[in-house]
C-alpha positions as CSV (number, residue, x, y, z in Angstrom):
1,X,59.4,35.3,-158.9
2,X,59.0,36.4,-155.1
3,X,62.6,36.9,-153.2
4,X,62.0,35.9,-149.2
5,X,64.5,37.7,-147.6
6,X,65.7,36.7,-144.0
7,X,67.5,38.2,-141.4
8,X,70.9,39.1,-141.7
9,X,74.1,37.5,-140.6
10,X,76.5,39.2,-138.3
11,X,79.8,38.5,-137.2
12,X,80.6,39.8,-134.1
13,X,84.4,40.1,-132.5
14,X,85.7,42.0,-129.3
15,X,88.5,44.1,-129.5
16,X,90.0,43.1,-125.8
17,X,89.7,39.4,-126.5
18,X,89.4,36.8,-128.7
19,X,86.1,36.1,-128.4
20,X,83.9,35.8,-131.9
21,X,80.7,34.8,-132.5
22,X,78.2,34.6,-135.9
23,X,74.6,35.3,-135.3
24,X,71.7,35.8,-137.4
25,X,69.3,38.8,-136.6
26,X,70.6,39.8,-133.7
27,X,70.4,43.7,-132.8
28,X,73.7,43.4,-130.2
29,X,75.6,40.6,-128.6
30,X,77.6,40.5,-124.6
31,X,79.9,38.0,-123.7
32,X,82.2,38.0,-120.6
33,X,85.3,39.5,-122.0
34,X,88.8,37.9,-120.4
35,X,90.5,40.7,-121.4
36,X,88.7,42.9,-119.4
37,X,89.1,40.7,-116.1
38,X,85.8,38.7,-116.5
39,X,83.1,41.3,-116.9
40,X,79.8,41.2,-119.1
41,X,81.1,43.6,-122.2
42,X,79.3,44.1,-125.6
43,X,80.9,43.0,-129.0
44,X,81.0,44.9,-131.9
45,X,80.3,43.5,-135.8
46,X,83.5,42.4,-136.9
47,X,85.9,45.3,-138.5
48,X,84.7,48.1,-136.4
49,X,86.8,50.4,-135.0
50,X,86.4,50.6,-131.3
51,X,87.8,51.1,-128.0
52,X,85.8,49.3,-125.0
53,X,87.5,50.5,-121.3
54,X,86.2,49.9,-118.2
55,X,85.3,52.8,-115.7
56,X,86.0,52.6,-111.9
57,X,83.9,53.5,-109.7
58,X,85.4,56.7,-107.6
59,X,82.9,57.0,-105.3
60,X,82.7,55.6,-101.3
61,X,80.9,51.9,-101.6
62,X,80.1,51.8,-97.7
63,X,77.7,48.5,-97.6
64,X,76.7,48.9,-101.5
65,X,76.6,45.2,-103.5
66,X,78.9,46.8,-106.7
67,X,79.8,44.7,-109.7
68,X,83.7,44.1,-109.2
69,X,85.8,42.8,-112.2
70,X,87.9,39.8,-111.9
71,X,90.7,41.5,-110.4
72,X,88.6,42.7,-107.7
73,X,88.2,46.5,-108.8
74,X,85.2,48.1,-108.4
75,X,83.5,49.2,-111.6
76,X,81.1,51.9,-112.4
77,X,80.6,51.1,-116.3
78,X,82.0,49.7,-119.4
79,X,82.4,52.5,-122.3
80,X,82.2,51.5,-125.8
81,X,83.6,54.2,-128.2
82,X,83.2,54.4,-132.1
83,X,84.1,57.3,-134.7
84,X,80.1,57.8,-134.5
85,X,79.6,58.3,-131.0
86,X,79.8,56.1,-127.4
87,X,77.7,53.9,-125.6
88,X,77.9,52.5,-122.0
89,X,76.3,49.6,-120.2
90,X,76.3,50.8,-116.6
91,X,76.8,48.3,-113.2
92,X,74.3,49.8,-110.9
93,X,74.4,48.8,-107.2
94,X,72.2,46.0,-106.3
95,X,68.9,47.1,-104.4
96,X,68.0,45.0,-101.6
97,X,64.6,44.7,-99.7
98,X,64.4,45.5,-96.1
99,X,61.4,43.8,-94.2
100,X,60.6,44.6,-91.1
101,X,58.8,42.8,-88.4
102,X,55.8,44.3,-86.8
């Protein structure tokens, strides 16, 4: 008898909201997280241990299109840290294209 196996289910929560979500073979999963003033935040499988915090961004912004969070704080990254290690997803200035005539 041959067994297909198929991809595996994962349950997927946020530890700033109550945002959940069930997927099937899916390597990572974002949502926009209210508890973390409307930003694009990664969710964890369901039971992990983690703390997710948003980093400011420190530095002058001058004329810079920066990702602000709902509360209209300028932000530099969102942190994800487990037992294991830390990841970051990172909200890079927006690059813009100058054309000039002539």
């Amino acid at each position: 008898m041959t067994v297909i196996l198929g991809p595996p289910v994962v349950k997927w929560s946020c530890p700033n909201c109550t945002e959940y979500a069930v997927t099937i073979g899916q390597a990572n999963r974002f949502h926009t997280c209210w508890g973390l003033a409307g930003l694009t935040a990664p969710m964890v499988p369901a039971g992990t241990r983690v703390k997710i915090e948003v980093r400011e961004r420190e530095d002058y912004i001058g004329t810079e299109d920066v990702q602000y969070d709902g509360n209209g704080r300028p932000v530099m990254s969102v942190v994800t840290t487990r037992d294991d290690g830390q990841d970051c997803a990172v909200y890079a200035p927006t690059a813009h294209v100058v054309r000039s005539e002539g």
